[in-house]
N, C-alpha and C positions, 0 to 999 in steps of 0.2 A: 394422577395429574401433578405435573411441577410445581411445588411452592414458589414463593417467591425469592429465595435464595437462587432457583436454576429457572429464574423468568428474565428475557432481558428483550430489550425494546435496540433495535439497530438502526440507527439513523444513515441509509446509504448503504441499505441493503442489497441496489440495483447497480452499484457501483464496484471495482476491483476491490479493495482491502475490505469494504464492508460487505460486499456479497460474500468474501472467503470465511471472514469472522461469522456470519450468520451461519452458512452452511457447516462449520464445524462446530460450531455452540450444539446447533442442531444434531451433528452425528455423536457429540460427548452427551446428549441425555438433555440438553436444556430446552425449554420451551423459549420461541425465536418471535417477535412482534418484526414488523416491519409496518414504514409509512410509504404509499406509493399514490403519487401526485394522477389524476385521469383514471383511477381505477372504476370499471364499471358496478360490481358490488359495494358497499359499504366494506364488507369484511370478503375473503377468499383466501383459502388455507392451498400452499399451493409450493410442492415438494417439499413438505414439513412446517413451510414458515407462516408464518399467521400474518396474512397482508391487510390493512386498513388502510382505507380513504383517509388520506392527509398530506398535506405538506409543512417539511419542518420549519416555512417560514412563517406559520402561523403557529404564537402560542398553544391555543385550544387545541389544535390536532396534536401535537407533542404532549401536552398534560394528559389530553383522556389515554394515546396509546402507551403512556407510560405506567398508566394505573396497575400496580399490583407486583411492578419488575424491580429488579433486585439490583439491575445494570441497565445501563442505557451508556451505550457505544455510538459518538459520536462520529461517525465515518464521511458525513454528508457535505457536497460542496454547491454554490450555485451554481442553477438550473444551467446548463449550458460553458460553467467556468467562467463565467461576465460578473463584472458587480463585485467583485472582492471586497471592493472598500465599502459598499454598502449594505450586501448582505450576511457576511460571514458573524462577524459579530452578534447581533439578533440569534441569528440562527443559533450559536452556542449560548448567550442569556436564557432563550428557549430551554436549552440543555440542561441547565443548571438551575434551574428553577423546577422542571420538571425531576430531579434527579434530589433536589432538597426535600419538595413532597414528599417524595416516596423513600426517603431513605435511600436511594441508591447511590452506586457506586459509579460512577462516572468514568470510560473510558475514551481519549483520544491517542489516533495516531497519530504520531508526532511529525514534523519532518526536521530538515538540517538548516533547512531556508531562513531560521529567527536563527543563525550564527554567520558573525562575517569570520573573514580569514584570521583574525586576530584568536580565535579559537584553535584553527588548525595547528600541526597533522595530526595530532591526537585528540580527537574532540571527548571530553568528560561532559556526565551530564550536569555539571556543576558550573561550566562554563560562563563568562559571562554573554549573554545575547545581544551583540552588537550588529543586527539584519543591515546589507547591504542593498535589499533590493523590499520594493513595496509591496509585494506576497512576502518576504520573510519577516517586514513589519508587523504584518497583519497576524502573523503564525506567533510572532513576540510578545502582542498584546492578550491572545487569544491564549498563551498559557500563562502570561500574567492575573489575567482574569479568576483561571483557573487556581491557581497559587492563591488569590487571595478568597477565593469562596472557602476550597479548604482551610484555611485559616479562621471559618465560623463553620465546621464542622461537618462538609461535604468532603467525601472520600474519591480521592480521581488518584488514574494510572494513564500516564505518557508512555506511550512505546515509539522510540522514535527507531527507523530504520536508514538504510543505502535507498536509491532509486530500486523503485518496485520491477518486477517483471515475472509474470507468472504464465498459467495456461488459458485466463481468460481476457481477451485484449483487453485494453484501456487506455488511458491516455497517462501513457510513461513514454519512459526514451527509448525503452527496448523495444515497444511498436511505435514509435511515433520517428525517432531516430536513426536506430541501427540498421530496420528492416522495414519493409513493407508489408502490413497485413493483405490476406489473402491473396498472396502473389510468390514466385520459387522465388527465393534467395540465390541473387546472381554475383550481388554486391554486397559488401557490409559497410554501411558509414559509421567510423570508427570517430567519436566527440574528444576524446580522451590529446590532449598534449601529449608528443612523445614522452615516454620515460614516468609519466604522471597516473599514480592510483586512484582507482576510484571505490566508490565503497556499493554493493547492489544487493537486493534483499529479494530474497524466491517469496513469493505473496503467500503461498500454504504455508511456509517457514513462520513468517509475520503472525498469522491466523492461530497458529497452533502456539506458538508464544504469547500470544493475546489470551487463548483461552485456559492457558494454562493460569497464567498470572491471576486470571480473574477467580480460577478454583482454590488459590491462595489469596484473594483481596485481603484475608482479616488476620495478617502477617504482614503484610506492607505497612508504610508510611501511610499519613492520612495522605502527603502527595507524593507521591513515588514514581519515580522519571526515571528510565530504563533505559539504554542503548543496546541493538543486537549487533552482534558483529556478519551477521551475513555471509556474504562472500566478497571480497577482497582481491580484487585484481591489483598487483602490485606494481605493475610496468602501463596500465594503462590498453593491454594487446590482450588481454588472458578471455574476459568476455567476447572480443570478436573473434576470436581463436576454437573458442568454445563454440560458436555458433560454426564456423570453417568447418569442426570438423563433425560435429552432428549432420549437417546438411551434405558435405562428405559420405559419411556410413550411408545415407539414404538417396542419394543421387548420384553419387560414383563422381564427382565433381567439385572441389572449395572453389566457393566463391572467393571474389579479390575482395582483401580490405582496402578500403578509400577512407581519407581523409574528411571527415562530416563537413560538407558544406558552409561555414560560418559565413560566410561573406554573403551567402543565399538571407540569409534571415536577416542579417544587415540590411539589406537594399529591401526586402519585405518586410518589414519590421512596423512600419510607419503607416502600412494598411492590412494586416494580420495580425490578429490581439495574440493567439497562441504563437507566432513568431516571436513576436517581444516580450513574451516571458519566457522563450526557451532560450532566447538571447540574455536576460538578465542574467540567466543561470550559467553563462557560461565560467565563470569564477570559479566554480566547482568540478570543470573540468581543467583549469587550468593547473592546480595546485592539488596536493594531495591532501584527502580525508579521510582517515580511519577511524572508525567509533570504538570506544572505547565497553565492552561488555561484561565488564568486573561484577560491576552491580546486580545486573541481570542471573548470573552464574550461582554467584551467593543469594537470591532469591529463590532461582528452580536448581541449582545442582547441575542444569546442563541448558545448551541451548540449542533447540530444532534446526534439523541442518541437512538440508537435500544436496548430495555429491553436485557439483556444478552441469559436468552434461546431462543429467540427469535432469535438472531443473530445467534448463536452455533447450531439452528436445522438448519437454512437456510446454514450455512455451510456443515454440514455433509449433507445435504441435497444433496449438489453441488458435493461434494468427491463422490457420489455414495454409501455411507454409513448408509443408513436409509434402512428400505423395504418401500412399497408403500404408506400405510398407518400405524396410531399407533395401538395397540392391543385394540378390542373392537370397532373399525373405522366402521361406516356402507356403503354402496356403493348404487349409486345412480342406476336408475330403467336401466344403458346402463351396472351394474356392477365395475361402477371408484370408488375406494376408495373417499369417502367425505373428504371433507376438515378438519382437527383437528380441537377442539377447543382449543385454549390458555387457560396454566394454570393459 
């Protein structure tokens, strides 16, 4: 059985970056807690992970499931994306109260949201955090918090990344903007201002940098703030380009890139909460942002990195968005499509 060095409690294990972080804790050897809010057992163990009745906006459920872990990954948002201003907060004091108890190390994923443009185009993690919008507020205070717990002797790791986009939807821009889950890709709505970079992170890439860091925690700073560098579309065209042409090799057809809708979210904005925060954000498609991964490097030596179609088929892969095979695919002697070969 895992000690408590390889025990770690995942807040938002039901979730994109915290499902990925569980699941690979789990395949590197670590014993995986999760809190999961309507669960009909108390406990149930269930592809590796050790699920408990709780929710992280209750102290008591975060104290008891943290008992005995060595990490506790805060991945979790509220219920539904509502309430920012009033429950995010709590929710990481939970975190950090629980993570004092027990000694552990504390890990968030970060985002870019707590920097305005006075940061850019090279964002460091040293930056100062001037947030522009009331989610980058809230992500401001919430590593401030953090910065000053470790300053009485709590050990946390920021890993901040690009916009997410992996094989399991969620709510990023690569399903929520470019494409449409569970539907062919006919169109791409391209966010990006001509000529303008954007920065995007493949979510295995994230997980596997997370879990890495965390088997080096007692090498790190007591707070030690990371940047990955991702993948880097330089003109603002290179991720819908990438989807062209994946969806290409498996339909014998590119879809057309279109211009994302802004003016759509403007005039809904004022009755769709996830309109007007994808609208706040749009300052980050206007101007370029590149993370800066110095730090990270001189940490592990190198940093996890899926060739881009590769990552982009394994997404639309996950959206339901590919058919079974690509065009010209042969099937093996039961009739299964065979496996592609990379281009």
């Amino acid at each position: 059985m895992q000690g408590k060095d390889k025990t770690a409690l995942v807040l938002g294990a039901s979730g994109g970056i915290g499902g990925e972080v569980a699941r690979q804790l789990r395949d590197a050897g670590w014993r995986v807690l999760a809190l999961q809010r309507g669960l009909a057992a108390t406990h149930e163990l269930r592809d590796g992970i050790h699920w408990q009745r709780g929710d992280a906006l209750n102290a008591a459920d975060v104290a008891r499931a943290a008992q005995g872990c060595g990490v506790i990954v805060h991945a979790v948002n509220p219920p539904g994306y509502r309430d920012w201003d009033r429950l995010v907060l709590p929710m990481l004091a939970h975190s950090i109260d629980a993570a004092r108890t027990q000694g552990a190390t504390l890990l968030l994923p970060g985002t870019v949201y707590n920097f305005g443009p006075d940061a850019f185009p090279l964002l460091h993690e040293g930056a100062p955090q001037r947030p522009v919008t009331r989610k980058g507020a809230i992500r401001a205070e919430m590593e401030a918090r953090l910065q000053a717990a470790s300053d009485s002797g709590l050990r946390v790791i920021v890993v901040r990344a690009g916009d997410f986009f992996g094989p399991r939807p969620g709510n990023n821009w690569f399903s929520q903007g470019l494409v449409k889950p569970s539907q062919p890709v006919t169109a791409i709505s391209n966010p990006s201002s001509t000529g303008v970079g954007h920065q995007w992170a493949y979510l295995p890439d994230v997980a596997r940098t997370m879990v890495a860091l965390l088997a080096r925690r007692d090498t790190l700073p007591a707070f030690a703030s990371l940047h990955m560098a991702g993948h880097w579309d330089a003109d603002g065209r290179q991720m819908a380009e990438a989807i062209q042409r994946v969806v290409a090799r498996h339909t014998g057809k590119a879809p057309r890139i279109a211009r994302f809708p802004w003016w759509l979210l403007t005039l809904a904005s004022p009755f769709v909460a996830t309109f007007r925060e994808m609208r706040e954000m749009r300052y980050l498609w206007r101007q370029p942002l590149r993370m800066d991964n110095t730090r990270l490097l001189a940490a592990l030596g190198h940093e996890p990195h899926t060739p881009l179609d590769e990552a982009v088929e394994a997404a639309l892969r996950g959206l339901g968005s590919l058919p079974q095979a690509p065009i010209g695919a042969g099937r093996d002697n039961r009739g299964r499509p065979l496996a592609s070969t990379p281009p």
